[in-house]
Backbone as CSV, one residue per row, in Angstrom:
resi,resn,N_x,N_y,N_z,CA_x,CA_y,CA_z,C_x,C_y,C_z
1,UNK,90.549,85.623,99.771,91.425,86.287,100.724,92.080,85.220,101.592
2,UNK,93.649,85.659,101.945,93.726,84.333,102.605,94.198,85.327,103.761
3,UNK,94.981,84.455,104.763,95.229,84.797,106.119,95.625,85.828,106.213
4,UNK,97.058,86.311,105.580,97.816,87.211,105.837,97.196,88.506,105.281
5,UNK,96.248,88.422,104.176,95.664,89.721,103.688,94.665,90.111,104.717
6,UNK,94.164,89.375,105.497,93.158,89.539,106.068,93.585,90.209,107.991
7,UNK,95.002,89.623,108.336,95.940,90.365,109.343,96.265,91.424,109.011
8,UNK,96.627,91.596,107.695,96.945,93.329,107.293,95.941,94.365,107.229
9,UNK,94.704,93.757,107.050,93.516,94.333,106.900,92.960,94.630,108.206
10,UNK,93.070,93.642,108.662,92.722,93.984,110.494,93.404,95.009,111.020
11,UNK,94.662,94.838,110.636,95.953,95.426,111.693,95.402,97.480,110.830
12,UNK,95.649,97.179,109.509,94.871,98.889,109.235,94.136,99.349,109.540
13,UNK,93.324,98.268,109.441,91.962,99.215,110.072,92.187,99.311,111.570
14,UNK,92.336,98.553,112.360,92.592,98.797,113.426,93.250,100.276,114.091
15,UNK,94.235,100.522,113.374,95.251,101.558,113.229,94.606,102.866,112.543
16,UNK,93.499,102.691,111.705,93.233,103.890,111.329,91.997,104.534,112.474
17,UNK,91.063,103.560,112.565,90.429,103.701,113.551,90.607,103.940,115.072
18,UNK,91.924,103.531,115.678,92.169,104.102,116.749,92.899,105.704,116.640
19,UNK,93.269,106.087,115.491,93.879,107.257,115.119,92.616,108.101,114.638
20,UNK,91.608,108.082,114.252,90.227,108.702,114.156,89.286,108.654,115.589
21,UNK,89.925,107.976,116.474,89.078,107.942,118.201,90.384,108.834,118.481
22,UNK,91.139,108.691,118.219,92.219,109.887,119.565,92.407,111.328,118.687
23,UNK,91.567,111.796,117.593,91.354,113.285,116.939,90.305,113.843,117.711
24,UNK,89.054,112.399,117.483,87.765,112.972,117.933,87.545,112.884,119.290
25,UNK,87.792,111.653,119.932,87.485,111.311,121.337,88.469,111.603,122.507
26,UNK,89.552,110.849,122.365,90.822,111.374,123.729,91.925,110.077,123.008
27,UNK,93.068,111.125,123.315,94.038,110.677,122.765,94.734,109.453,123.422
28,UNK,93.911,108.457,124.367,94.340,107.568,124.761,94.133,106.528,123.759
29,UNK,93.376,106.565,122.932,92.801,105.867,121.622,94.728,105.817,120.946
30,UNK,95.560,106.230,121.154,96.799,106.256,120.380,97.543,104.761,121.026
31,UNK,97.085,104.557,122.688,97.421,103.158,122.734,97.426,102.244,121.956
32,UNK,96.438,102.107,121.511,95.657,101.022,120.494,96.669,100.794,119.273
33,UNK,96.892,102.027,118.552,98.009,101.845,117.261,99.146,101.393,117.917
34,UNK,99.644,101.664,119.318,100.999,101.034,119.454,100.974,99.869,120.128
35,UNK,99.517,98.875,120.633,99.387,97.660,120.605,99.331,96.876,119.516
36,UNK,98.686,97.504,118.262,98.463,96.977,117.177,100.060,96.695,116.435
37,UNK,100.953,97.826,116.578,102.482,98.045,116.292,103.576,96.905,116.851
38,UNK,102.982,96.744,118.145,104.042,95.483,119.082,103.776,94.165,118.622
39,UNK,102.260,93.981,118.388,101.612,92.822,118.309,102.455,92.399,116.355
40,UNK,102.278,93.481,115.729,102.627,92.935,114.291,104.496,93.072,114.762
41,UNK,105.327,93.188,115.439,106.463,93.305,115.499,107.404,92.237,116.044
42,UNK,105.985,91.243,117.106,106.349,90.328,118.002,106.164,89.040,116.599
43,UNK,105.242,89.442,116.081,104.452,88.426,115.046,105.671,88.170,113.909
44,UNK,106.364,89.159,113.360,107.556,89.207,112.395,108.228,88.408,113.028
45,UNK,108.936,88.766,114.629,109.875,87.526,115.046,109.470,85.890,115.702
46,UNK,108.368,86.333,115.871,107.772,85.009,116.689,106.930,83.795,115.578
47,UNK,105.947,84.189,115.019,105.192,83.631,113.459,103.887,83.631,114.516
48,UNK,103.694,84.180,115.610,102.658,83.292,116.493,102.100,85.065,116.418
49,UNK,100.551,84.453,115.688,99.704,86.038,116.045,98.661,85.749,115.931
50,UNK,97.416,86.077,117.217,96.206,85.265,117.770,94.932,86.030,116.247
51,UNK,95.509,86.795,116.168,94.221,86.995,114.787,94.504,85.980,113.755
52,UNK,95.593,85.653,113.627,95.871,84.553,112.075,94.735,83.218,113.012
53,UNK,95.130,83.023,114.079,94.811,81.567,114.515,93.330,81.725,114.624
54,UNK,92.533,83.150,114.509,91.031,83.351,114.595,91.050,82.776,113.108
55,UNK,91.425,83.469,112.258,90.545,83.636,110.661,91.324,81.984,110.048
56,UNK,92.228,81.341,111.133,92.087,80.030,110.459,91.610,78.962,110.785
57,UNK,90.958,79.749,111.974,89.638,78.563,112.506,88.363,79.319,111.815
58,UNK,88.582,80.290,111.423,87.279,80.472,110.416,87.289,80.177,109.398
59,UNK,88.265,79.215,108.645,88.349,78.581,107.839,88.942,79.208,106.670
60,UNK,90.124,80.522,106.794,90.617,80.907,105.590,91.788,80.208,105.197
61,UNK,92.382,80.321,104.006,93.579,79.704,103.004,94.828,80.498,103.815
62,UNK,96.100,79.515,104.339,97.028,80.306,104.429,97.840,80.902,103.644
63,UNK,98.523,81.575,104.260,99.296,82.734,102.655,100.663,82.008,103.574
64,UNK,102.098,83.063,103.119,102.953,82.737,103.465,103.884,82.882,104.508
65,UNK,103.038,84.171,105.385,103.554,84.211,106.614,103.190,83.864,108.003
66,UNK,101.797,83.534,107.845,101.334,82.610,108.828,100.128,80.993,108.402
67,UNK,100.985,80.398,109.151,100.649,78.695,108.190,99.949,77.842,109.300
């Protein structure tokens, strides 16, 4: 797995799981998907996104959108 599979993987789950807390728990849990939404939107124009810079100090392979 390299970087970018592993941001997409975060960023879903992230997103599914805050959308399964705001059915069951309180719908403030819907924040969360539209932090998760800005953060991958800023990341498209900027290249700068603090989960890539976690999993590549954890030592994963970069892919091609964050290096």
């Amino acid at each position: 797995m390299n970087i970018d599979r592993a941001v997409f993987a975060l960023a879903g789950t992230m997103i599914l799981v805050s959308i399964a807390l705001s059915l069951t728990a309180h719908p403030y849990w819907l924040f969360l998907t539209g932090f998760v939404g800005l953060n991958m939107l800023q990341a498209a124009f900027t290249g700068f996104c603090p989960a890539a810079m976690i999993f590549k100090a954890m030592g994963l392979n970069s892919g091609c959108a964050f290096k």
